[in-house]
Every structure is written in structure tokens, then in C-alpha cells.
C-alpha positions as CSV (number, residue, x, y, z in Angstrom):
1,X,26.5,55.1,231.2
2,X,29.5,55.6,232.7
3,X,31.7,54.1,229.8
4,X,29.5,56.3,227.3
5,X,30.3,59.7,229.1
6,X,33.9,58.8,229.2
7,X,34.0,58.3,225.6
8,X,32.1,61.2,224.9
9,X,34.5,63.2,226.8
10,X,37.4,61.9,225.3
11,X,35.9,62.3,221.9
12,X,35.6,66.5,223.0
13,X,39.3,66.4,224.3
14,X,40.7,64.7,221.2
15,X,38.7,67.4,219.1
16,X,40.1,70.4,220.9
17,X,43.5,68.8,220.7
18,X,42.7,68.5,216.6
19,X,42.2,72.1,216.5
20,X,45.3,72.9,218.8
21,X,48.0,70.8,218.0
22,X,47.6,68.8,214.5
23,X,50.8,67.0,214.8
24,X,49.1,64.9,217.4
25,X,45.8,64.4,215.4
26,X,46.5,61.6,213.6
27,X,47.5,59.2,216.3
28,X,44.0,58.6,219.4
29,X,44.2,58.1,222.5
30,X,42.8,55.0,224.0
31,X,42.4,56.3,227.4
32,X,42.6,58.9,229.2
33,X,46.1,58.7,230.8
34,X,47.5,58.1,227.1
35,X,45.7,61.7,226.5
36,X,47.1,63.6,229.1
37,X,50.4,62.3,227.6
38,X,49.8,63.6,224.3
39,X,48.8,67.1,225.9
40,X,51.6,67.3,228.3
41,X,54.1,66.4,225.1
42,X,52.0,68.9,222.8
43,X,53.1,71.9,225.9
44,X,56.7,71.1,225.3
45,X,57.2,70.8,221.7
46,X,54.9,74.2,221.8
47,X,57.2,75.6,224.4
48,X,60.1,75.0,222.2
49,X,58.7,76.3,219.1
50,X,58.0,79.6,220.6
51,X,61.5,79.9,222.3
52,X,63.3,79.1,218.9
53,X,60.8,81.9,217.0
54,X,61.4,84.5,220.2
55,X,65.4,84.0,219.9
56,X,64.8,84.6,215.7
57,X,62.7,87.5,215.9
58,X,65.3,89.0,218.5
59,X,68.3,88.6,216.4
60,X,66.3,89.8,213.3
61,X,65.2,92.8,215.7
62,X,69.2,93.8,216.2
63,X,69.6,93.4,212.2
64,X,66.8,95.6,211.6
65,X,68.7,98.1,214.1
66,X,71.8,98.0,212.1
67,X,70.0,98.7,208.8
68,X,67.9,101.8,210.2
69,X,71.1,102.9,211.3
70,X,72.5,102.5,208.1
71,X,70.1,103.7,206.2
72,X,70.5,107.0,208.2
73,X,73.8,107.2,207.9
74,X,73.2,107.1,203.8
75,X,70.6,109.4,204.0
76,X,72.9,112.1,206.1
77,X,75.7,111.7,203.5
78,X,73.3,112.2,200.5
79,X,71.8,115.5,202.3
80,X,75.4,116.5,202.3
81,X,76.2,116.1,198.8
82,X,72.9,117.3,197.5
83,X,73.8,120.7,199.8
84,X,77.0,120.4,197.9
85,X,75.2,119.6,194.5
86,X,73.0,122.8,195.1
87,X,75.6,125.1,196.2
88,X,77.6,124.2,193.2
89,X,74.7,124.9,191.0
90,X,74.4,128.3,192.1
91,X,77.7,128.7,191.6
92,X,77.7,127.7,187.8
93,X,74.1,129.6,187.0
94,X,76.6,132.9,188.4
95,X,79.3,131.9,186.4
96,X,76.9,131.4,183.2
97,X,74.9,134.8,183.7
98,X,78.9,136.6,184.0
99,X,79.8,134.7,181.1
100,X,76.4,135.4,179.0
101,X,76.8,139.1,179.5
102,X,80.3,139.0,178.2
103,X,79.2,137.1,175.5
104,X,76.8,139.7,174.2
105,X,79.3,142.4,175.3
106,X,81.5,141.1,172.8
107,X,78.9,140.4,170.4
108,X,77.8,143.8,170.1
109,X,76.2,144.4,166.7
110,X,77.2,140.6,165.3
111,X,73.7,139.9,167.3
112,X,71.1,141.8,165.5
113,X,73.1,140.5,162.7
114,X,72.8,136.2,163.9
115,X,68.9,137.6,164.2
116,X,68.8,138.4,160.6
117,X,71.0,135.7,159.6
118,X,68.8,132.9,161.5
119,X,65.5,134.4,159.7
120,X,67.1,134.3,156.6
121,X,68.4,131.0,156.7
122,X,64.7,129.7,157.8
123,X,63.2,131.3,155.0
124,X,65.7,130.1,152.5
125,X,65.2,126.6,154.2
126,X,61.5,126.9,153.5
127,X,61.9,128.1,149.5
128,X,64.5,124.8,149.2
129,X,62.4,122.4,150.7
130,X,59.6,123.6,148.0
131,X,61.6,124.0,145.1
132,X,61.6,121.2,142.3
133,X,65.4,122.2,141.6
134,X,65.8,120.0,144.8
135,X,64.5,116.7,142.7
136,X,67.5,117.3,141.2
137,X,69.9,118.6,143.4
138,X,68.7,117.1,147.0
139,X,70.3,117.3,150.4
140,X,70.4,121.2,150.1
141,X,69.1,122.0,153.8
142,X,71.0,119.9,156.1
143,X,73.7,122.3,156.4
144,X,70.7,124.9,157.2
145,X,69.6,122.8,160.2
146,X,72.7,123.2,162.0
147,X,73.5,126.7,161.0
148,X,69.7,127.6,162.4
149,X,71.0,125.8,165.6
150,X,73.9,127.5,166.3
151,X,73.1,130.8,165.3
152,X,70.0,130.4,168.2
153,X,72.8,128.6,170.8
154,X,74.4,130.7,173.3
155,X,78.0,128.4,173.4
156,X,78.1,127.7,169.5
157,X,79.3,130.6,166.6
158,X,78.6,129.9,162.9
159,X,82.3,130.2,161.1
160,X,82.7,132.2,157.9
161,X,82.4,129.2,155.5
162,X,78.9,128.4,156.8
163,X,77.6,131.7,156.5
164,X,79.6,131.8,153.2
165,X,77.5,128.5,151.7
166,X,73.9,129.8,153.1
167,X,75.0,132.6,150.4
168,X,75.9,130.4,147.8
169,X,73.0,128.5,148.3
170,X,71.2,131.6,148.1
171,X,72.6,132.6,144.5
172,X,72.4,129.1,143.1
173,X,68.5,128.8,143.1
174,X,68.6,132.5,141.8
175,X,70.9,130.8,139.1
176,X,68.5,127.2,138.6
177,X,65.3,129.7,138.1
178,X,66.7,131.1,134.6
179,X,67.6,127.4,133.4
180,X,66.1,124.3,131.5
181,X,67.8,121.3,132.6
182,X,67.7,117.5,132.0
183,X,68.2,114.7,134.8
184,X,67.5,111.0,135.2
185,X,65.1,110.4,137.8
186,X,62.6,108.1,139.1
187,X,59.0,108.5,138.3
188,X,55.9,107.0,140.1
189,X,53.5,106.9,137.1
190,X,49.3,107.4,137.4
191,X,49.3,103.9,137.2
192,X,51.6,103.6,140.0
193,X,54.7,101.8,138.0
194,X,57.8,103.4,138.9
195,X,60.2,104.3,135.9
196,X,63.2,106.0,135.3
197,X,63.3,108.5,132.9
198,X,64.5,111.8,131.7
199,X,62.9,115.0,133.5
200,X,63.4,118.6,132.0
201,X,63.3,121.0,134.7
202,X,61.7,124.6,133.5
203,X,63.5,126.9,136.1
204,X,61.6,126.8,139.4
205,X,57.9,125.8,137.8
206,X,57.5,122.9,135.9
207,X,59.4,119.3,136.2
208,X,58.1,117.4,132.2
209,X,59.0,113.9,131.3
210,X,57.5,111.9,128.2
211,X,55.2,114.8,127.1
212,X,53.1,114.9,130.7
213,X,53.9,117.4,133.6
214,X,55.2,116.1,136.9
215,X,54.5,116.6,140.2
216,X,57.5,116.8,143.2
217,X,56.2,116.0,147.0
218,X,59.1,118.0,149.0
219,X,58.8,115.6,151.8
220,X,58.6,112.5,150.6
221,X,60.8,113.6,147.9
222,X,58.9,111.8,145.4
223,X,57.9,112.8,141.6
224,X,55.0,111.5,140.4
225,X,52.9,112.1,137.3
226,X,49.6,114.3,137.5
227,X,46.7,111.9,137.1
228,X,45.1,114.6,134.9
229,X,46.9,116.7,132.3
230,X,45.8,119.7,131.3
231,X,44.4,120.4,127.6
232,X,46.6,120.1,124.5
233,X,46.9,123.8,123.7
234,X,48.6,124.5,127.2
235,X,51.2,121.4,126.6
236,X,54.1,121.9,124.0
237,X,55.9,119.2,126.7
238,X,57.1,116.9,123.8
239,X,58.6,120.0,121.8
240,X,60.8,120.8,124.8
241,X,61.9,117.4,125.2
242,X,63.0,116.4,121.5
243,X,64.3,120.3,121.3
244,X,68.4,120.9,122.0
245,X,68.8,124.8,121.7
246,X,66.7,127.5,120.5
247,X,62.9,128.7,121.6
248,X,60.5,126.5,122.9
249,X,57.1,127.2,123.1
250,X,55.7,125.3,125.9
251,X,53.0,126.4,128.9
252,X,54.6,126.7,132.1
253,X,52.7,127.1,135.6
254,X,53.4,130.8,137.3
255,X,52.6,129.8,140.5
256,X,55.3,126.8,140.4
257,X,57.7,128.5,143.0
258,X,54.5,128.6,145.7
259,X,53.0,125.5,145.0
260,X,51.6,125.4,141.7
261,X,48.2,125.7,143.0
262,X,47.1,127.3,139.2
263,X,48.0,124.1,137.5
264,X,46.6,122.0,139.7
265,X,43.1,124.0,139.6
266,X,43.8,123.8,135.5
267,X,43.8,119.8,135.4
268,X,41.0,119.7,138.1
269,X,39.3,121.7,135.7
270,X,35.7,119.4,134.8
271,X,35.5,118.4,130.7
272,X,32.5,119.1,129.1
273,X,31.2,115.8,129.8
274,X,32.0,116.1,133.4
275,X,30.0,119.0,133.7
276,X,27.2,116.9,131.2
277,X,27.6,114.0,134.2
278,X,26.8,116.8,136.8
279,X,23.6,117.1,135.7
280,X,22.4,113.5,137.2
281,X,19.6,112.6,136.0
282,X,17.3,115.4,135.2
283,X,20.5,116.6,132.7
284,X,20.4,112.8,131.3
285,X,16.3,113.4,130.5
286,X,17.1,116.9,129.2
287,X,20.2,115.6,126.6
288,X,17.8,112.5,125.8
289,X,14.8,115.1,124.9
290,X,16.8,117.3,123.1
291,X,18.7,114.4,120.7
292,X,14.8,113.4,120.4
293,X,14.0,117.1,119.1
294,X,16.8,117.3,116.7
295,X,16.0,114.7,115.4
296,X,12.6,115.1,114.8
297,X,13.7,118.9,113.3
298,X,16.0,117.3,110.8
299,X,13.8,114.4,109.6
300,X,10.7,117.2,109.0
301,X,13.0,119.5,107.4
302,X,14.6,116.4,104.9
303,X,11.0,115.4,104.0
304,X,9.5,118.7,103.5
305,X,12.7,119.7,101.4
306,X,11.5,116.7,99.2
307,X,7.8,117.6,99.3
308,X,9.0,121.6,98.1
309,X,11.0,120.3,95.5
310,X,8.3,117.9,93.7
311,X,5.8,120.7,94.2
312,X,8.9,122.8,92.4
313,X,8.8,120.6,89.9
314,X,4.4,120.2,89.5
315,X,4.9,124.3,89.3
316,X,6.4,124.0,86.3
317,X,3.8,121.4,84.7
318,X,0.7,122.2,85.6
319,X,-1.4,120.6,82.8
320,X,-0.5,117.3,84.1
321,X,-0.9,116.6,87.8
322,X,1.3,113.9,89.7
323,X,-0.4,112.4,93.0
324,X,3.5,112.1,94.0
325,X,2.8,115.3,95.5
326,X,0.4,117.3,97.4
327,X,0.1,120.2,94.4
328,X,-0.2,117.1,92.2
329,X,-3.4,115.6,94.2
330,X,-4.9,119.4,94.3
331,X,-4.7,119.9,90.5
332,X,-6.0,116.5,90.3
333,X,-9.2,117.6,91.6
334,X,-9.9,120.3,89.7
335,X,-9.1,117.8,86.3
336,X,-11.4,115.0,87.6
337,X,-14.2,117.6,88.2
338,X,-14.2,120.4,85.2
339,X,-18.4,120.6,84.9
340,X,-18.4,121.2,88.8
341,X,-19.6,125.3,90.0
342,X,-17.4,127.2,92.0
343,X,-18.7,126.7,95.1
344,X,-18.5,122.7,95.0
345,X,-15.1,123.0,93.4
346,X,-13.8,125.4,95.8
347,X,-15.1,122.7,98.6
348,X,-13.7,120.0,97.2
349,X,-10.4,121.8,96.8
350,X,-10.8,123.4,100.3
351,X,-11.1,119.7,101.6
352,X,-8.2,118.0,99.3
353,X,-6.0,121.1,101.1
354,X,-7.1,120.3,104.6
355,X,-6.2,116.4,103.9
356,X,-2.7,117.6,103.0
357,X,-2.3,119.9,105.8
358,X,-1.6,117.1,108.6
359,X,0.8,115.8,106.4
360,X,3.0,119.0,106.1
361,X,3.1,120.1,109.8
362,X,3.6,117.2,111.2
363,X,6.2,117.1,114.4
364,X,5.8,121.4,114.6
365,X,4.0,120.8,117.5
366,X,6.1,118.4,119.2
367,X,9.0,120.6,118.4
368,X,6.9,123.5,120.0
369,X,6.4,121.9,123.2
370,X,9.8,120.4,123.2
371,X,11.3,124.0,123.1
372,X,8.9,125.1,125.7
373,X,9.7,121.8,128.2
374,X,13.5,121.9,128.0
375,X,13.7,125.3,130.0
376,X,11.3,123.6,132.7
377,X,13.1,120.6,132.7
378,X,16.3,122.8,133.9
379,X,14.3,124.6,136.3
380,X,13.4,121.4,137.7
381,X,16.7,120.2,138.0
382,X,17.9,123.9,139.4
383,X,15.2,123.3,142.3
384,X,16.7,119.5,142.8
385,X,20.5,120.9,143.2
386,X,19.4,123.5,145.5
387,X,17.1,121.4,147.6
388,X,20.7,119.0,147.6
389,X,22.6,121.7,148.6
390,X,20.6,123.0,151.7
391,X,20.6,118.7,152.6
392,X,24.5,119.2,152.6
393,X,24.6,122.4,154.2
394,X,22.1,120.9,157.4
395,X,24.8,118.0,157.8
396,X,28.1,119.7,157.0
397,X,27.4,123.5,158.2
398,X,28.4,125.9,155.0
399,X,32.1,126.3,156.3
400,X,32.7,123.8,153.7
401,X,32.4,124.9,150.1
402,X,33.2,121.4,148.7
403,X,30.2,120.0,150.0
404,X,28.3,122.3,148.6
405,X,29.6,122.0,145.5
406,X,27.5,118.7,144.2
407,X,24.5,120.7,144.5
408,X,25.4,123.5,142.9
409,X,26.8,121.5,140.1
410,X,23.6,120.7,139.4
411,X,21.2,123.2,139.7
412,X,23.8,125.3,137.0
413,X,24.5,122.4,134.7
414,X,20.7,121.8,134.1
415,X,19.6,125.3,133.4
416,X,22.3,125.3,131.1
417,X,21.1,122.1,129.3
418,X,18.1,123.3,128.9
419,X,18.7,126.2,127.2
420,X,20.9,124.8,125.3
421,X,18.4,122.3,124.1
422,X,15.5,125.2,124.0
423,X,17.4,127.8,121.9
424,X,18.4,125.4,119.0
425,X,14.6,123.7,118.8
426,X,13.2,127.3,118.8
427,X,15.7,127.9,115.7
428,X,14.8,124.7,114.0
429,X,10.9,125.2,114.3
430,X,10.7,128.3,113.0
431,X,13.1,126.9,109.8
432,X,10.7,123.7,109.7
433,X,7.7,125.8,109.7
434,X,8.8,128.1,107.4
435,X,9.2,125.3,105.1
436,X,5.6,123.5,106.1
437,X,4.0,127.0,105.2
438,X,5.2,128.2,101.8
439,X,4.2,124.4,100.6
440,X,0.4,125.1,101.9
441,X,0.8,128.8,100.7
442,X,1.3,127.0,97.1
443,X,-1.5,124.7,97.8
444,X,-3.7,127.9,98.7
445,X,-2.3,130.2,95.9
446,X,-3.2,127.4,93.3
447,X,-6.6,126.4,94.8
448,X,-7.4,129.8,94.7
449,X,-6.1,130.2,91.1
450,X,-8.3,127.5,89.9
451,X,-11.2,128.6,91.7
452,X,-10.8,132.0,90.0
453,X,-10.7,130.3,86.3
454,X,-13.7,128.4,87.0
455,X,-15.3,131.1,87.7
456,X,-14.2,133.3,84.3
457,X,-15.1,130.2,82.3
């Protein structure tokens, strides 16, 4: 028992001195005296260690001193010179304000007139940047940029020559505006191929080149080639290119010099079949109905024109009826059947007349209710663009007009195809029937006729 609590207690000890001093760890004690060694040992290498880190922390105290000290001593000279900094300042903001009021003491009047001067410059900066003359003659504005600059600087004067050149520069695009020049340049064509080619300048509004109008982006100094061109009768472009003196007639935008905004909205201008397009669907069924009624119009009015004639012709023979027409098969009747009263005659011609009646007005009707559909077929297609419109205007708000604009399309393009397919059908039933009735007025007249002889014989 004894030998077990010994061990035990040497086993706590040697755990302790695990968890106090690890050097010692790794090597057991086999007793207890060999343990009271390794304590005793562990106390002095301990006692060591902690004099050795006492004498470094007191040295790196009196460094630590030194650098606080310094530090301060840095920190008082830099308070000095920033109080010398500061007092220096003052001394130059004085001097400036002394030196500003002399300056626009001596000015005097030469102010107002840098004032006008740097608003004129801007504005002429402006017009140069947006004039086409500069695709020809670029670079213009640098000159302005510094004038601009020291006009506004209070410790830099424009000389004489500079002021001088924003004149020139002034007259010369009064001079370009009158003139129709040629120049090389490079075009970026709708297809996006880049050329060079001759461009005629017309003064400050048009740039031409191969019988198409041109385009200039002032900043990235580009000319490219309108995607659209406007109609024929507005061009004369090809004229001006192949002419070398004399008058040109050629169509030139107004609004060049401020954008050219009226050439622009020309060639965005919709074609007839862009506007047809417009109409979507319900101005696809409208065109298709209205092809189908022409149609119809001028195959009754060929055959009827065929049918008048030959009963032309029977008018002139009477005594001999042809069954190639319906006169023909009327007379007919009356031949076949000469023993036959007047009443039974007049029913049998009566009948023969109603048999060729189908014949003659066929299509009227259909052209009738044709004429009367189109107009509610572009009602229909007004009430779809609108309905459209009030969808964009719920998404987009109405601050937009673009948006709106699909819708509108619409609703005006099909009103318009339909009365434009109403108005010609209207036209070409009333021809068509015209037609269809004198042929059964001739049917009538002579049914009557022969009705009348019977009755004298």
C-alpha cells in the first residue's frame, strides 16, 4: 500500500512539474530524491530566465525613454514651423489681396472687356465644335481653351495675337459658310467599311460624297453616311459632285449650322410601306380584302363588258337568236313557243329572265359588303392601337411620346386602309352594277317587246 501511494504521489508531482516546467518533462524521476532534484534545478534555470528578461525589459524601458523624448522634441520643432508656415501664409493671402486690387486698378475697363471676350470665345468654341467646316479644317479650338483660361486667371493676360486669331477665326467660318469645297476624307459607310473619298462641303449645312449626304459627329470627329437618304427629288448630290463652276441645283438642310435636326426627321420620315407595316395585322387583313375586292370588281366588270357586247351584237339581229348570250336565250323562247297566249309566254320569258339574273349580278354583293367591312375593319384596328397605346402609357407614364407612338401608328394607319379600300369598292360597284343593270334592262325591254307583239298578233 505504501509502495502504491508513493507512486501515486510521484505520478501527481511529475504532472505538476509537466505543466510547470516542460523542459524537465521528458526525462522521470525514479524516486523521490531524484524529483526534488529536478524541482530544485527547474527554480534556478527559472530564476535565471526571469533575471535575463527583467535586465531586457529595463534597457528596452530607457530606449523607449529616449524615443518619447525624441519624438517630442520633433513634434515641438514641427509646431514651430507650422506657426511659421501659417504666419507666412497670412502674409502671402495680404500680399495677393494688395496685389489683386492693383490688378483690377490697372485693369480698369480691359475687365468688362476679358468678360465679353471670354463669352465670346465660349460661344465661338461651341459653333466650331459643331460645324462640319471643322471635318475639314480640324484643330480649330485648342487655341480657344487656353485663351478661355487665361482670360478667367487672375496672374495670366491674353496678348494681342491671341485675341487677334479668336477674330480671325471668327471671320473665317463667316468666309467657309458662302463656299462649296472639296476634300479627301475618310468615310465610315452604312455598312460600316471605312473609305476614302472626296466630300463636297455646302457652306455650313451639308458634307455629300458619292451621291449620298454625310453625317459629322463633332466629338468623335467622325463622318459617316446617313443609313437612310432622303427621297430623290430632295438629292441633286451627284450634280454637285460631277459639276466644276456654275449653278447647281441640289437640296441643302437649313438647320445644318444647329444640328441638322430637319434632315434627320426627313430620312426618318416612314415610306408608304412602312406606314402599310404599321398597320400589323388588322392593316395586313384589310390590304388582303381589298386586293380580294378589286379583283373581284375587275373580273365582273371584264365579263359583263363581254356579256353587253354580244347582247350589242343579238340587238342588231334579232330574227336569229344565239344562246351565246342571255338576249340570245330570251328570244329563243319566244321562237320555240310562237302558238303560246300571252300570259304563258310572258311566264316563260319572265322565268328565262330570272334564270339569267344570277348570272349578271354575281359578286355585287360581295363587293357591297366588302365596301361596307373595310371601314369596320379600320375601326377595329383604331380600337387595337389605342387599347396598345394606354398598355404603353400604364408601363412608361406619357412623358414619353415614342412609346406611344407604336400605338398610334396603328390605330391611324388602319382607318386609313380602310377607307382607302372602302372608297374605291364603293366606285367600282356602282360601275359594275351599272353595267349588270342595263343588260337586264335589255332583257326586260325585249321580253316586254315580245310580249306586246303577241299580243297584237
Amino acid at each position: 500500500m505504501k509502495t502504491t501511494f508513493r507512486k501515486c504521489c510521484l505520478a501527481l508531482v511529475a504532472g505538476s512539474l509537466m505543466m510547470t516546467a516542460p523542459a524537465f518533462a521528458a526525462e522521470p524521476a525514479a524516486s523521490v530524491d531524484e524529483l526534488i532534484k529536478l524541482i530544485n534545478s527547474a527554480k534556478v534555470t527559472e530564476s535565471r530566465e526571469h533575471q535575463q528578461r527583467e535586465a531586457e525589459f529595463r534597457k528596452a524601458q530607457g530606449n523607449q525613454q529616449a524615443l518619447l523624448a525624441q519624438a517630442k522634441a520633433a513634434m515641438t520643432a514641427e509646431e514651430n514651423r507650422s506657426a511659421r508656415l501659417e504666419q507666412t501664409f497670412d502674409e502671402n493671402e495680404r500680399e495677393i489681396e494688395v496685389l489683386r486690387a492693383q490688378l483690377d486698378e490697372r485693369l480698369g475697363s480691359l475687365k468688362e472687356l476679358f468678360g465679353h471676350l471670354t463669352s465670346t470665345a465660349g460661344d465661338v468654341r461651341s459653333n466650331l465644335n459643331q460645324s462640319i467646316v471643322s471635318a475639314q479644317i480640324p484643330g480649330r479650338t485648342e487655341f480657344l481653351d487656353d485663351l478661355i483660361a487665361k482670360m478667367s486667371s487672375d496672374t495670366r493676360l491674353p496678348n494681342l495675337s491671341e485675341i487677334e486669331r479668336l477674330w480671325a477665326e471668327m471671320s473665317r467660318e463667316m468666309a467657309e459658310s458662302g463656299k462649296v469645297v472639296k476634300f479627301p476624307a475618310t468615310i465610315v459607310k452604312a455598312d460600316g467599311e471605312q473609305v476614302q473619298e472626296d466630300v463636297v462641303r455646302i457652306g455650313l449645312f451639308n458634307l455629300v460624297s458619292d451621291g449620298a449626304y454625310l453625317d459629322y459627329n463633332p466629338k468623335s470627329r467622325v463622318i459617316t453616311e446617313l443609313a437612310r437618304q432622303p427621297a430623290a427629288h430632295v438629292g441633286g448630290t451627284s450634280d454637285l459632285l460631277g459639276a466644276s463652276q456654275g449653278f447647281t441645283a441640289v437640296g441643302i438642310d437649313p438647320s445644318g449650322p444647329s444640328g441638322g435636326n430637319l434632315l434627320k426627321a426627313l430620312v426618318d420620315t416612314p415610306s408608304l410601306v412602312e406606314k402599310w407595316h404599321q398597320g400589323a395585322l388588322v392593316g395586313y387583313i384589310i390590304t388582303g380584302v381589298g386586293i380580294f375586292g378589286l379583283l373581284l370588281a375587275l373580273w365582273r366588270f371584264v365579263v359583263l363588258a363581254g356579256i353587253s357586247g354580244r347582247v350589242s351584237a343579238q340587238l342588231k339581229n334579232p330574227d336569229q337568236p344565239n344562246e351565246n348570250n342571255p338576249l340570245g336565250r330570251v328570244l329563243k323562247v319566244s321562237k320555240d313557243n310562237p302558238k303560246l297566249d300571252a300570259e304563258t309566254l310572258e311566264l316563260k320569258l319572265h322565268e328565262v329572265v330570272l334564270k339569267e339574273r344570277p348570272g349578271i349580278e354575281a359578286g355585287l354583293n360581295l363587293l357591297k359588303i366588302i365596301a361596307m367591312v373595310a371601314p369596320l375593319l379600320g375601326l377595329l384596328g383604331t380600337v387595337t392601337g389605342m387599347i396598345v397605346t394606354f398598355q404603353q402609357i400604364t408601363i412608361f407614364g406619357a412623358g414619353d411620346p415614342k412609346a406611344m407612338a407604336g400605338g398610334i401608328s396603328q390605330a391611324l394607319v388602319t382607318t386609313v386602309l380602310g377607307l382607302c379600300v372602302a372608297i374605291p369598292i364603293v366606285l367600282l360597284h356602282t360601275l359594275v352594277n351599272g353595267r349588270a343593270q342595263r343588260v337586264l334592262h335589255v332583257l326586260e325591254e325585249q321580253s316586254a317587246g315580245i310580249i306586246a307583239e303577241n299580243v297584237e298578233g
